[in-house]
C-alpha positions in Angstrom: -141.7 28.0 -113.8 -144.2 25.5 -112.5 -146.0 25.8 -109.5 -144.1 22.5 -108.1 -140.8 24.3 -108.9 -141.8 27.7 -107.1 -142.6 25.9 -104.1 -139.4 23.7 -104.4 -137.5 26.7 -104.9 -138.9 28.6 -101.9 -138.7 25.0 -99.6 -135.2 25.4 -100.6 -134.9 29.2 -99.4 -133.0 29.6 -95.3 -134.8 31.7 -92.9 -138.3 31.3 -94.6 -140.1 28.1 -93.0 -143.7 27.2 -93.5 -145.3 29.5 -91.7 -144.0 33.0 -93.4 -144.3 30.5 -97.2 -148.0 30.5 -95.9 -148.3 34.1 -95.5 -146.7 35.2 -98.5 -149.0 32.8 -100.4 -152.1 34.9 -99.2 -150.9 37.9 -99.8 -150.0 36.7 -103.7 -153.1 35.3 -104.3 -151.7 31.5 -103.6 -149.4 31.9 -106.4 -145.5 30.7 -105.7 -144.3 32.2 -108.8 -145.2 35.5 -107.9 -143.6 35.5 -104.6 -140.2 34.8 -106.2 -141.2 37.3 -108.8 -142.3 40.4 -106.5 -140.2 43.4 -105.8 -139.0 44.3 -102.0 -141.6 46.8 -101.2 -144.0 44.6 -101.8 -142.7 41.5 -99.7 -141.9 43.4 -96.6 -145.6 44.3 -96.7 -146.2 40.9 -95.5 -146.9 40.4 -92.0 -142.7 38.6 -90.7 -141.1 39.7 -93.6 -138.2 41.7 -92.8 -135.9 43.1 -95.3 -133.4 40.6 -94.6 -136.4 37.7 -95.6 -137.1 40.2 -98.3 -133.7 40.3 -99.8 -133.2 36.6 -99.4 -136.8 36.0 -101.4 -135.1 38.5 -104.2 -132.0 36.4 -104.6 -133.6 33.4 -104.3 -131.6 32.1 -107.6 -128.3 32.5 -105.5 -129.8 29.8 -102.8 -132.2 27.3 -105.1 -132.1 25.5 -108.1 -135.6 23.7 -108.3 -135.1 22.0 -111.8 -131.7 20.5 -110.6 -133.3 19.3 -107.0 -136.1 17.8 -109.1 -134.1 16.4 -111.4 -132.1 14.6 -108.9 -134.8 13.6 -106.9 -136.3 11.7 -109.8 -133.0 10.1 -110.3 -133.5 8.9 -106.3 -136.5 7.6 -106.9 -138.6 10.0 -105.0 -140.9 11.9 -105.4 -141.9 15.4 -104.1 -145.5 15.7 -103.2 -147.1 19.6 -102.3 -150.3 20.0 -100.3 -152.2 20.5 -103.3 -151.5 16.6 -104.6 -154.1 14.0 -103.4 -151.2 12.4 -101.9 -150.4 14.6 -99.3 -151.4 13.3 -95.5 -154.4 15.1 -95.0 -153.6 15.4 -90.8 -150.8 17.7 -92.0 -152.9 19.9 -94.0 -154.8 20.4 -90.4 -151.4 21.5 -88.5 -150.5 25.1 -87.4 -147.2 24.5 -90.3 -148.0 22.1 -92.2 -144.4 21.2 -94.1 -144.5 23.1 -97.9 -144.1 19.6 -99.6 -142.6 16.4 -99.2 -139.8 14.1 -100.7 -141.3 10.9 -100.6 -138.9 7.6 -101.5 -141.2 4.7 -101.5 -145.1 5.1 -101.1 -147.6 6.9 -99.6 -151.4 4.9 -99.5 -154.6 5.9 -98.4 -154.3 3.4 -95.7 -152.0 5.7 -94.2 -154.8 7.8 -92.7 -155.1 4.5 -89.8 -151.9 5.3 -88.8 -150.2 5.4 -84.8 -146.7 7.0 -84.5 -144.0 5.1 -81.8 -142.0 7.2 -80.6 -138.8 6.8 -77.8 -135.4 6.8 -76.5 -132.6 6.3 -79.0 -130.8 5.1 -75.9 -133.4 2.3 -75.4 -132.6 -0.8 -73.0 -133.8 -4.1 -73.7 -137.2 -3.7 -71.8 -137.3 -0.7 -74.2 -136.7 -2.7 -77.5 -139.2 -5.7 -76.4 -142.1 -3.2 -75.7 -141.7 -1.6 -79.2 -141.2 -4.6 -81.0 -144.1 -6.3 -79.4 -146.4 -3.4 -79.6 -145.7 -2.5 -82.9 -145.9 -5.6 -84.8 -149.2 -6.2 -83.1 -150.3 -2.7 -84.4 -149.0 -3.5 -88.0 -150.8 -6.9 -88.3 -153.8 -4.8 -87.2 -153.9 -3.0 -90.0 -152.5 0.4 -88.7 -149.0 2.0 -90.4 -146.7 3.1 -87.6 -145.0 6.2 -88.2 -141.5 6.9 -86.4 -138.4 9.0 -87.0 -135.8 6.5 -88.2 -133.7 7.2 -85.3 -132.1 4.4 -83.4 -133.5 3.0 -80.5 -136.9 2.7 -80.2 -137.7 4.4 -83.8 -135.9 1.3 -85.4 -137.0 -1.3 -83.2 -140.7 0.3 -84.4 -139.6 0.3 -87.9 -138.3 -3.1 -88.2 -141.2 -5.0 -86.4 -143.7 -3.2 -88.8 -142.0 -4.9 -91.6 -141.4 -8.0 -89.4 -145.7 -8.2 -89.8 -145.7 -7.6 -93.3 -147.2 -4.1 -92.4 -146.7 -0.3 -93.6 -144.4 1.8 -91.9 -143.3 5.3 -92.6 -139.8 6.7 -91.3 -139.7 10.8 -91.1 -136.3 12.4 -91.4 -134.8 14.8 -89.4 -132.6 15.3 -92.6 -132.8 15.5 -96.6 -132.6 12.1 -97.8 -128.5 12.4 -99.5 -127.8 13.0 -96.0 -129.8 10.3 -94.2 -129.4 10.0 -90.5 -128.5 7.5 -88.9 -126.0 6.2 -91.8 -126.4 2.6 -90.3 -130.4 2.4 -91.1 -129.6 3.1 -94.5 -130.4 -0.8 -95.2 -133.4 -0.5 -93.2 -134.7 2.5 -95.4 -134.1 0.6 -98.0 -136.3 -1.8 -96.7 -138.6 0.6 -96.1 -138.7 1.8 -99.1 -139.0 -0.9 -101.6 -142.8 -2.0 -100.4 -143.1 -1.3 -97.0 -143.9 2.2 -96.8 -142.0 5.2 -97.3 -139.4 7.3 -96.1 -140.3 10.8 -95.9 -138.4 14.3 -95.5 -139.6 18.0 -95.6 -135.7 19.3 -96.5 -133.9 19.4 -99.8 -132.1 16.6 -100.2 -128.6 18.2 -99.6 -129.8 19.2 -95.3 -127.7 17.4 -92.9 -129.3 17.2 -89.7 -129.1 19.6 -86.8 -130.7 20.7 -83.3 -133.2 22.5 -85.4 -134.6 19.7 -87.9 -135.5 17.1 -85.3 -138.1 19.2 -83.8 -139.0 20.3 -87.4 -139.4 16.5 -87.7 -140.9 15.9 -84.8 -144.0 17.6 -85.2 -145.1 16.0 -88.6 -144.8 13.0 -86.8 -147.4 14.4 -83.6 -149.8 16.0 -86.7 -149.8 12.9 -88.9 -150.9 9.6 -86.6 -153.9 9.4 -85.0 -152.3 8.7 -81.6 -148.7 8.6 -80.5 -147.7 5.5 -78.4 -144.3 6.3 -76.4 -142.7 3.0 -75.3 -139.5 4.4 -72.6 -138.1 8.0 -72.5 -136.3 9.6 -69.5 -137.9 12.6 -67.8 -136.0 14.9 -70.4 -136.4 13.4 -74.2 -137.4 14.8 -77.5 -140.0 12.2 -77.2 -142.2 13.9 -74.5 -141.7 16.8 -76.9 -143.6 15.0 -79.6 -146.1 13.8 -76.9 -146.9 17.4 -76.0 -147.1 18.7 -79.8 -149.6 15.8 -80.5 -151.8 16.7 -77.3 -151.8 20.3 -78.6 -153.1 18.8 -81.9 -155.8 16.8 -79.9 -154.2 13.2 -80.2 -154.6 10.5 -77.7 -151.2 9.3 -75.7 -150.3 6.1 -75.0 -147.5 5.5 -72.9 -145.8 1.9 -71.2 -145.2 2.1 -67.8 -141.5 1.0 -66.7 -139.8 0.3 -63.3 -140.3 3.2 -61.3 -136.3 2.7 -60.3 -135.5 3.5 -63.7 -134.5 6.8 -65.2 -134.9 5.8 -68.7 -138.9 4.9 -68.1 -139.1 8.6 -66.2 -140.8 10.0 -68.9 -143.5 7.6 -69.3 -143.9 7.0 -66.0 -144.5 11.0 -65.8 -146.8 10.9 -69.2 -148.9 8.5 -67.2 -149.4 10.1 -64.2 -150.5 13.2 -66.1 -153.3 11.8 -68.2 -152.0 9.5 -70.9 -153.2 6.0 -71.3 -151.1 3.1 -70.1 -150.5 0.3 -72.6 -149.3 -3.1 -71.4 -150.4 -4.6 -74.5 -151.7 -3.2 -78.1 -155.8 -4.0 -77.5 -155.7 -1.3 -74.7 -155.2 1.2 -77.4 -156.7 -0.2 -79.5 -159.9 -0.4 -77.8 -159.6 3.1 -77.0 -158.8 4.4 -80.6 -162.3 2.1 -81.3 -164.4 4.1 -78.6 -162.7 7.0 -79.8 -164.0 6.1 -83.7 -167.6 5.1 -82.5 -168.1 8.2 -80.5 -167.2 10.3 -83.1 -169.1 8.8 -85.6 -172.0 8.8 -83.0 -171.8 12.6 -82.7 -171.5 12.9 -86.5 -168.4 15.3 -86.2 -166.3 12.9 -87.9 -167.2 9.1 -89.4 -165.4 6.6 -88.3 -162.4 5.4 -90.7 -163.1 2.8 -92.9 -160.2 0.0 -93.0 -158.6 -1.4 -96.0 -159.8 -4.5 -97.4 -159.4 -7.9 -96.0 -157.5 -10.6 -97.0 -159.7 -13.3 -98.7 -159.2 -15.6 -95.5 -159.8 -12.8 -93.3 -162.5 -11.5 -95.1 -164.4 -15.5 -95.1 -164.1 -15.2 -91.3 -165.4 -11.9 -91.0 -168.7 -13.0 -93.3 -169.4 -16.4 -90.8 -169.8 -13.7 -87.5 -172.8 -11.9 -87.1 -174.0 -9.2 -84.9 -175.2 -11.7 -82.4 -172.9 -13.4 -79.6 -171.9 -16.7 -81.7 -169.4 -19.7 -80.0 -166.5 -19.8 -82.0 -167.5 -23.3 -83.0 -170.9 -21.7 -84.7 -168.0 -19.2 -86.9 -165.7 -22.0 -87.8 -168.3 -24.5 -89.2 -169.9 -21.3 -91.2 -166.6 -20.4 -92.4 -165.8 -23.9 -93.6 -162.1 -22.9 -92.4 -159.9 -25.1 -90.3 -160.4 -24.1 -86.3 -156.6 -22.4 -86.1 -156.9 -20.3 -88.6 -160.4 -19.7 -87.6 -159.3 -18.9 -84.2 -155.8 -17.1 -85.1 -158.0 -14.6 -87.6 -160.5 -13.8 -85.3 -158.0 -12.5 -83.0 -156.6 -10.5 -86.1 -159.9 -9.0 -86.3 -160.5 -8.2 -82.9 -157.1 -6.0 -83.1 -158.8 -4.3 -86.1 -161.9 -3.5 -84.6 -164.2 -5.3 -86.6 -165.4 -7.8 -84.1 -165.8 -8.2 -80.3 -164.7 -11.1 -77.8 -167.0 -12.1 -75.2 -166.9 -14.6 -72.2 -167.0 -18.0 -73.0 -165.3 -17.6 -76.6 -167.9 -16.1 -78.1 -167.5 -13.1 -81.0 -169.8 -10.5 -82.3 -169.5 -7.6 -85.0 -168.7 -4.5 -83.5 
């Protein structure tokens, strides 16, 4: 048995979880196999394993079949990546339980790491839906993946406006992906899917989604972004769940303000008043995410992230601005570009932090 398969099998196992798959693994000297190998004395000498976890780990046969979950998964078209594959999100790596592995249908890119998850009310109203839209395609265009939970309301609404901006966008599952929930964004996993991104589940494929697997799926979606941005939630949501998850990880939150006569903008309203950062518009966070990235670089606990490379028309802009104030005039007659696109990528660069606006419509490098 492979290593890939041992950890399939003991993904696969009920009652186990990450956190007693993490235990065992110390105890066996990081070796899967073994654990599925070992005798019952042995296993109950690990710290939260019972005899009932013992037994189950003995017959884990009866429960798992690795080589057929693999081999259907390949026929899906996705792939099953374990923490030690360079593919695996690094953030995750970081959390208290980090999932075992992860079925991944569609892509996962180093660009990734730049990533802010949207998060909401499935029961969003059209404020709701305008907010995420408008926010989330301006975050995709800048260059950062938006991570959400494929739910309806203001998970789709973040979903489809990243592909809207010909971004990346990754969809986590509260279910294995033959049992995808909801059935009606089927299409828009698809979409996902095929070049946008990926959609991504820590269950077997067969798991049909329960009161237990959203907050399972909630907190890879706190560990993974960067920050989490939550557009409308009422006073009691899973959202402010993932909001408090991602504080406990140390991740900015943003939050929209809503009408204070609302219940469904409650929840923000609340996040707001308690500390999080109020976003109207998509260069608030992102100017804080930049001060965020400079200070820390500054302090030399952790460089600043580099961003993926620009688009040839991007990239001529970014060469004609220098790290002097220069009228926007100066940038378009060294770029040799016409003044719209000039003008319309320098705003694209300002969302990605590369350059800085001043009075008078002048730019700089950051």
């Amino acid at each position: 048995m492979t290593t890939q398969e041992a950890l399939i099998a003991l993904n696969m196992l009920p009652k186990i979880g990450p956190v007693r798959v993490r235990r065992l693994l110390a105890a066996f000297g990081e070796s899967p196999a073994a654990i599925l190998g070992a005798p019952k004395d042995r296993l109950m000498r690990v710290d939260s394993i019972g005899e009932e976890t013992a037994k189950i780990l003995q017959a884990w046969q009866d429960h798992a079949d690795p080589i057929a979950e693999l081999r259907e998964a390949t026929e899906r078209g996705i792939s099953i990546v374990t923490q030690e594959d360079e593919d695996y999100p690094a953030p995750l790596r970081e959390a208290y339980d980090p999932p075992l592995l992860l079925y991944v249908w569609g892509k996962l890119e180093a660009r990734d790491r730049h990533s802010i998850s949207v998060v909401g009310s499935r029961r969003a109203t059209h404020y709701g839906t305008q907010a995420t839209k408008k926010l989330s395609y301006q975050l995709a265009q800048a260059g950062f993946t938006i991570i959400s939970g494929l739910a309806r309301g203001i998970d789709t609404a973040a979903h489809e406006a990243a592909v809207a901006a010909q971004g990346r966008t990754i969809a986590v599952l509260g279910s294995g992906h033959a049992k995808l929930f909801p059935a009606e964004n089927l299409a828009l996993a698809e979409k996902i899917a095929s070049g946008y991104g990926a959609v991504v589940s820590e269950f077997p494929l067969h798991t049909s989604p329960d009161k237990q697997t959203f907050p399972m799926r909630n907190r890879i979606v706190a560990a993974w972004a960067r920050a989490v941005l939550v557009v409308e939630c009422p006073a009691w949501s899973g959202s402010l769940i993932t909001a408090n998850l991602a504080s406990e990880y140390g991740k900015p939150i943003f939050a929209v303000p809503g009408p204070i006569d609302k219940p469904t903008s409650a929840g923000c309203n609340q996040l707001i008043r308690d500390g999080a950062t109020l976003v109207a518009d998509a260069s608030h966070l992102l100017d804080d995410l930049g001060e965020l990235s400079f200070a820390r670089q500054a302090s030399a606990a952790e460089p600043a992230p580099s961003l993926p490379e620009l688009p040839e028309e991007e990239a001529a802009v970014f060469a004609a601005v220098t790290h002097e104030e220069s009228p926007v005039d100066r940038i378009i007659e060294r770029s040799g570009l016409p003044a719209h696109v000039v003008t319309a990528t320098l705003m694209k660069l300002e969302m990605r932090l590369l350059v800085r606006a001043f009075p008078g419509f002048r730019y700089a490098r950051r």
